[in-house]
ZAGUMI-538268 format. One record per residue (C-alpha): x, y, z; residue in three letters. Coordinates in steps of 0.02 Angstrom, whole numbers, padded with zeros to 5 digits, always signed. Layout:
! ZAGUMI-538268
XYZala/...
//
This chain:
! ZAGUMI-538268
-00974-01238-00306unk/-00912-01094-00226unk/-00851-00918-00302unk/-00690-00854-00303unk/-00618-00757-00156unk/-00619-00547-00192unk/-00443-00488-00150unk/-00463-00321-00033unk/-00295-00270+00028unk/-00117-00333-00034unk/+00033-00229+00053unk/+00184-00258+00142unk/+00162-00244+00356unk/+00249-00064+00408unk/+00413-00082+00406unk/+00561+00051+00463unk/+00706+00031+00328unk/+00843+00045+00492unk/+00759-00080+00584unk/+00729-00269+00579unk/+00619-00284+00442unk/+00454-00415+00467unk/+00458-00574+00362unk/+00260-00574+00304unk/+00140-00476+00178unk/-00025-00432+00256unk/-00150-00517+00133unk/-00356-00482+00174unk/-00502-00557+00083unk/-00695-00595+00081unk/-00752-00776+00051unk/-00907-00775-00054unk/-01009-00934-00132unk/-01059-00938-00297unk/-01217-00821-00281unk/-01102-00683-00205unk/-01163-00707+00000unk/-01031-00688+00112unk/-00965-00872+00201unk/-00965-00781+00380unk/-00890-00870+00547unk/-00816-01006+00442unk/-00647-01085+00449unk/-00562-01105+00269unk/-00404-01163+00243unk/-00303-01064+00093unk/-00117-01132+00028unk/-00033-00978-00039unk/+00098-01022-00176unk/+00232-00908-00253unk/+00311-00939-00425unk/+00457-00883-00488unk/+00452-00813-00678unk/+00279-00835-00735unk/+00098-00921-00672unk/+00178-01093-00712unk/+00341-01057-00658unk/+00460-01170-00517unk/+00364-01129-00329unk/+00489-01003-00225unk/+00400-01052-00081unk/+00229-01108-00025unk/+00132-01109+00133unk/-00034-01160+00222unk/-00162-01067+00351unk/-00323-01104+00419unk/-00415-00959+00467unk/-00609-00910+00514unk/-00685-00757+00414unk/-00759-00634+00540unk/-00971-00602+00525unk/-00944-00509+00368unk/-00838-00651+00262unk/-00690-00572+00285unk/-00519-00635+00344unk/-00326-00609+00374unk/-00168-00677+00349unk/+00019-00637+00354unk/+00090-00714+00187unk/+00262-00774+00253unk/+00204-00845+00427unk/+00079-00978+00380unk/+00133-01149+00415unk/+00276-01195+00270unk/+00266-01334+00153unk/+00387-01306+00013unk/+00563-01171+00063unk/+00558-01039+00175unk/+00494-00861+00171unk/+00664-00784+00217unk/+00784-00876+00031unk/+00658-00795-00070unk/+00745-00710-00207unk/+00640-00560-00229unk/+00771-00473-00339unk/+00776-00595-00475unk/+00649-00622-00597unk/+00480-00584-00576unk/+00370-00660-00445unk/+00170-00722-00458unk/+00056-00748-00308unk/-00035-00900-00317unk/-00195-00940-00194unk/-00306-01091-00171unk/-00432-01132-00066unk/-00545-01267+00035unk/-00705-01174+00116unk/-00738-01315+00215unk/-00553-01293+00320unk/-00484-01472+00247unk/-00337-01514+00118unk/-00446-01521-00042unk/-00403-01341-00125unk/-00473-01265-00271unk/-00360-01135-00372unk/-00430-00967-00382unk/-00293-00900-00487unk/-00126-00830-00521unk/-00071-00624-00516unk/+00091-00544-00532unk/+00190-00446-00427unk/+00174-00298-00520unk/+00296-00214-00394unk/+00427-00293-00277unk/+00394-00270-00115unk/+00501-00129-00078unk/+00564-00190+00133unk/+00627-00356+00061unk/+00723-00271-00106unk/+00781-00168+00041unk/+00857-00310+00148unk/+00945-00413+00008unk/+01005-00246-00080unk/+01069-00136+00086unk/+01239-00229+00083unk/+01266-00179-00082unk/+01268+00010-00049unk/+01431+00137-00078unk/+01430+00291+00005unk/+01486+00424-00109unk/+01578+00599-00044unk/+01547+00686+00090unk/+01424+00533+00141unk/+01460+00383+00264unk/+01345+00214+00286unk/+01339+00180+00470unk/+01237+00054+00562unk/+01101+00065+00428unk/+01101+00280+00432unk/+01151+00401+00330unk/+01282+00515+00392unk/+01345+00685+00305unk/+01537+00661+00340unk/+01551+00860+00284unk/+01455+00968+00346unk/+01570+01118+00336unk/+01551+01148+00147unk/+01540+01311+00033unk/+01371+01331-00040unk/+01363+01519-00163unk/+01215+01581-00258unk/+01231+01655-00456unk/+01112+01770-00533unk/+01072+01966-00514unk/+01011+02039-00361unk/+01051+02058-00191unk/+01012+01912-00117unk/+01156+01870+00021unk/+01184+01713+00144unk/+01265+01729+00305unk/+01264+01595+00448unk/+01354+01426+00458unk/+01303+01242+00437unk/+01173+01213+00490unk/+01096+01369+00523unk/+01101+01479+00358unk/+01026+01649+00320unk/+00969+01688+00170unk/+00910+01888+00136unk/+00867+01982-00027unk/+00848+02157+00019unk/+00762+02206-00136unk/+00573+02180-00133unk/+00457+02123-00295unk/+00317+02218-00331unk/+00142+02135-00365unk/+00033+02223-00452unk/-00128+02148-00419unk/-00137+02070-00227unk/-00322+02007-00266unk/-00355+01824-00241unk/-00532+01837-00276unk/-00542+01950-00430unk/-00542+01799-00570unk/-00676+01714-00474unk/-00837+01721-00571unk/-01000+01642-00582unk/-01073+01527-00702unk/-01242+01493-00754unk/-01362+01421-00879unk/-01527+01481-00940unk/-01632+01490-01087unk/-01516+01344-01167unk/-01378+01506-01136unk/-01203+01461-01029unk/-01146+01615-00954unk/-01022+01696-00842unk/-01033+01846-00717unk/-00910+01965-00817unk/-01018+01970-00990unk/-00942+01805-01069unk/-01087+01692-01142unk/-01134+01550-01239unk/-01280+01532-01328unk/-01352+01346-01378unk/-01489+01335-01530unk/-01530+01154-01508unk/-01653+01135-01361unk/-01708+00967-01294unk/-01736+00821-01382unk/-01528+00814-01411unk/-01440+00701-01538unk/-01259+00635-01547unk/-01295+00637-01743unk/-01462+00712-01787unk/-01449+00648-01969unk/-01438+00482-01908unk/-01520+00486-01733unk/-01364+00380-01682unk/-01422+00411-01497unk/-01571+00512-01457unk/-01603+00577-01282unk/-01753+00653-01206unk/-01865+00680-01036unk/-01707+00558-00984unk/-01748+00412-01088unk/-01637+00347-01211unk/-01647+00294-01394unk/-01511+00215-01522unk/-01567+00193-01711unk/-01735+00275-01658unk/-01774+00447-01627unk/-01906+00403-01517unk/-01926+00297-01342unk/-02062+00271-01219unk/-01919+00173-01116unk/-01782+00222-01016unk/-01680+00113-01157unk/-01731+00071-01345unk/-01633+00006-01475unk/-01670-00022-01631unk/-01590-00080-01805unk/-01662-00154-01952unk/-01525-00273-02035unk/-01590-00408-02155unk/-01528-00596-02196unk/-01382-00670-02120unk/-01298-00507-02071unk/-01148-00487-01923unk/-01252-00332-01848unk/-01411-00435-01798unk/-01328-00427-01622unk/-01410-00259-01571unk/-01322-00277-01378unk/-01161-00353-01359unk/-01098-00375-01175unk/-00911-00436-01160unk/-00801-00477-01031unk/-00610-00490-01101unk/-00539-00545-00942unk/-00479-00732-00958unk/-00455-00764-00764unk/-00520-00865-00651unk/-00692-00793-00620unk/-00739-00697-00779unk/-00908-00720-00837unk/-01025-00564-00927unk/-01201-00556-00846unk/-01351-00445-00840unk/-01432-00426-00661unk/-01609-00380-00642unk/-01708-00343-00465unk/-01883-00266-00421unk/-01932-00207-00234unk/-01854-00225-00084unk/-01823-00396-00060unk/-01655-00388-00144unk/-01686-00558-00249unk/-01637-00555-00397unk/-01633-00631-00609unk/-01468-00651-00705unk/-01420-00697-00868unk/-01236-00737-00890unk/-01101-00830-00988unk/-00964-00901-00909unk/-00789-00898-00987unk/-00725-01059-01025unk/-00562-00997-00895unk/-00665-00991-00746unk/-00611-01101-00600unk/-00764-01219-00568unk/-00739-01338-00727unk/-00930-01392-00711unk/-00985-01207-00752unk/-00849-01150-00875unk/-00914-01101-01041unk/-01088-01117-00997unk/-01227-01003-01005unk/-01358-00989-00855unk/-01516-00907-00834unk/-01525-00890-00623unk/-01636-00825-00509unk/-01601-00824-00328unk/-01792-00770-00291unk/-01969-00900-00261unk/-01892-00980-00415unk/-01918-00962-00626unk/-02061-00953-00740unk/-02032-01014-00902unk/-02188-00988-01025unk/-02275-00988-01201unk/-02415-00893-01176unk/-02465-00883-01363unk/-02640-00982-01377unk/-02512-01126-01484unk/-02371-01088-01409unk/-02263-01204-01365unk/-02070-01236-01267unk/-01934-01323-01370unk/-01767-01408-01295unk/-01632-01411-01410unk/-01463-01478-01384unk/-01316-01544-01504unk/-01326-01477-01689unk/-01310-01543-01902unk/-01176-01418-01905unk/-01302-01276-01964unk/-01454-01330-01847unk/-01475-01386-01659unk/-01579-01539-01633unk/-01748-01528-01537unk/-01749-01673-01418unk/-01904-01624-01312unk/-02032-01519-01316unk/-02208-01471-01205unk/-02346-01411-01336unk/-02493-01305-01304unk/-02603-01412-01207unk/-02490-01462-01081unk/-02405-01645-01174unk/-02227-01690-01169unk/-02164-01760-01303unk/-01984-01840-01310unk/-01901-01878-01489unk/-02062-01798-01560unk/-02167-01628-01615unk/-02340-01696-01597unk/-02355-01786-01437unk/-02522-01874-01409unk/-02532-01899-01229unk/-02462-01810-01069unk/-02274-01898-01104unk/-02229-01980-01271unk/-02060-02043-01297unk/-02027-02110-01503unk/-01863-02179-01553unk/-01806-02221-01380unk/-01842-02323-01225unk/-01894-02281-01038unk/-01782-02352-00933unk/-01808-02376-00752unk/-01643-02433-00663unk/-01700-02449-00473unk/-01773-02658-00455unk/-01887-02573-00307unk/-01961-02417-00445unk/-02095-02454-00574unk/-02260-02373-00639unk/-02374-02333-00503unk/-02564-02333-00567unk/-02733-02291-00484unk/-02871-02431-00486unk/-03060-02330-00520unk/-03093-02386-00305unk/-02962-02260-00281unk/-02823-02386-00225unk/-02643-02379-00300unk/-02513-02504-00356unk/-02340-02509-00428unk/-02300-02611-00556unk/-02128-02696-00588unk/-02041-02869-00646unk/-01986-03003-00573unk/-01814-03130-00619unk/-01928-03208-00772unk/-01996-03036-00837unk/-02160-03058-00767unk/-02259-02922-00689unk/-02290-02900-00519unk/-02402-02779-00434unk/-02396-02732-00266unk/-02526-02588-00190unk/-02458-02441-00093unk/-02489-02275-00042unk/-02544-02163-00180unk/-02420-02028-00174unk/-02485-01849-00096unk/
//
């Protein structure tokens, strides 16, 4: 699986409105995989679709490029000068509807793309509006349209002020004077004599000229003291408590069946192609880290979508009971009220399949083992040390052959 390309830059190449304007849309990105690292000096190939009217709307045009991201993951392309597979660049009608850019994706540089998503156009891209809109344009009075410029036809035009005052103009086009003769007097000139210092001390905000504030509540300080909604002091952080030896407590105290037995709620409301809500955790330098996530059921791997993952990109993941019975439970599928336990490894160290008490180091009840390789079996250890596999022949009849005892 690999993560969805993070869009960098999307804007139009420079362009001068009197000059030809360039047919392409500078597009830059980072290829990532799915634990966020950077596919550097890689060729990719990307088809780059636009649809007319909405995400699912008739292609305008669509195009192909196979590129190499640089030693950072990152790579360019001109939208509009790839190699064309459906229209051309040029017909596209951007004044008429709105317009969605659709990109997809093969990191290994072949033909078999994965969508990444769809996003609008939020804005047409003002050079081609330009082009398919200049013939369109009426010069109004005193203004011609010539060669793509913008001519003043009259230049020799009376221009008069109104008001009080003596303010005259003199000169011709285009080289007016302007002169008021009377002057405006200012009675303070200072630019510095509102500038004024603030402080705080003794839990009192004050400023230079006298002006002061005065705050009774010292440290600990509550959003809602009757309450303790939040509670903050020496820069840790408590909600429903009004104490905390953590940098972050919470605490509630709902009974039975309640909605507000979710203390911390983490949500992601985006529906695209790579929205997922996860908490990242990471100790010392080494960078590694833990993450527990859910992954929308919209994002664009199908084999991940609306799953939840506990990941650790580290020497790997401890999972533990360390209560003198405790034990680890597997549950999957559910009555409708309760999930089913299907296997579980109890406090001495058995595994027991299809049941709570298992009696030796792997029990299976209500099932069967099933061994689907003809060359696989049991291998067992004679007391001399030597080991054998056991399987069937044609007739169901055992054979054992001896072989290495696995290391």
């Amino acid at each position: 699986m690999y993560k969805s390309l993070i869009t960098l830059v999307l804007t139009l190449i420079y362009f001068n409105c009197y000059s030809q304007i360039p047919q392409g849309i500078s597009y830059q990105g980072v290829a990532t995989d799915r634990h966020g690292n950077a596919l550097t000096e890689q060729d990719i190939s990307l088809r780059i679709t636009i649809l007319n009217s909405s995400p699912q709307g008739d292609i305008d045009y669509s195009e192909s490029h196979l590129v190499k991201t640089n030693t950072f993951g990152l790579f360019n392309v001109v939208i509009g000068q790839g190699t064309s597979e459906v229209n051309s660049f040029e017909n596209i009608s951007w004044t008429s509807n709105e317009k969605f850019l659709q990109i997809e994706i093969d990191i290994r540089g072949g033909s078999n793309y994965q969508l990444l998503g769809v996003t609008q156009f939020l804005t047409v891209p003002f050079a081609f509006y330009a082009l398919k809109t200049a013939d369109s344009l009426a010069a109004g009075e005193g203004i011609n349209l010539e060669n793509g410029y913008i001519i003043n036809s009259s230049p020799d035009q009376e221009i008069s002020l109104t008001g009080t005052g003596g303010t005259e103009i003199s000169g011709e086009y285009p080289e007016f004077t302007i002169f008021t003769p009377e002057a405006v007097e200012i009675a303070d000139t200072s630019s510095t004599n509102e500038l004024q210092e603030l402080s705080f001390e003794d839990n009192t905000l004050s400023i230079s000229n006298g002006n002061s504030i005065k705050f009774t509540n010292t440290p600990p300080w509550y959003l809602n003291q009757e309450t303790n909604d939040v509670y903050v002091d020496n820069n840790n952080v408590a909600i429903g408590t009004n104490t905390s030896d953590y940098l972050l407590s919470i605490e509630g105290n709902t009974t039975g069946l309640a909605d507000d037995r979710t203390l911390l709620n983490l949500r992601n409301n985006s529906t695209d192609f790579g929205s997922m809500a996860r908490i990242t955790m990471r100790a010392g330098a080494s960078g590694n880290h833990l993450r527990l996530l859910h992954i929308s059921s919209s994002y664009a791997q199908s084999r991940y979508s609306d799953f939840g993952q506990v990941v650790s990109n580290g020497s790997g993941l401890v999972l533990g009971a360390f209560n003198s019975k405790g034990v680890i439970k597997f549950e999957t599928g559910s009555d409708g009220e309760f999930p089913y336990e299907r296997m579980r490894i109890d406090n001495t160290g058995n595994v027991g399949i299809g049941t709570e008490q298992p009696k030796a180091k792997l029990e299976v009840t209500d099932g069967d083992i099933y061994i689907n390789d003809v060359n696989k079996g049991i291998i067992m250890k004679s007391p001399n040390g030597n080991c054998f596999r056991l399987t069937i022949d044609n007739n169901g009849e055992f054979v054992k052959v001896q072989i290495a005892c696995p290391n």
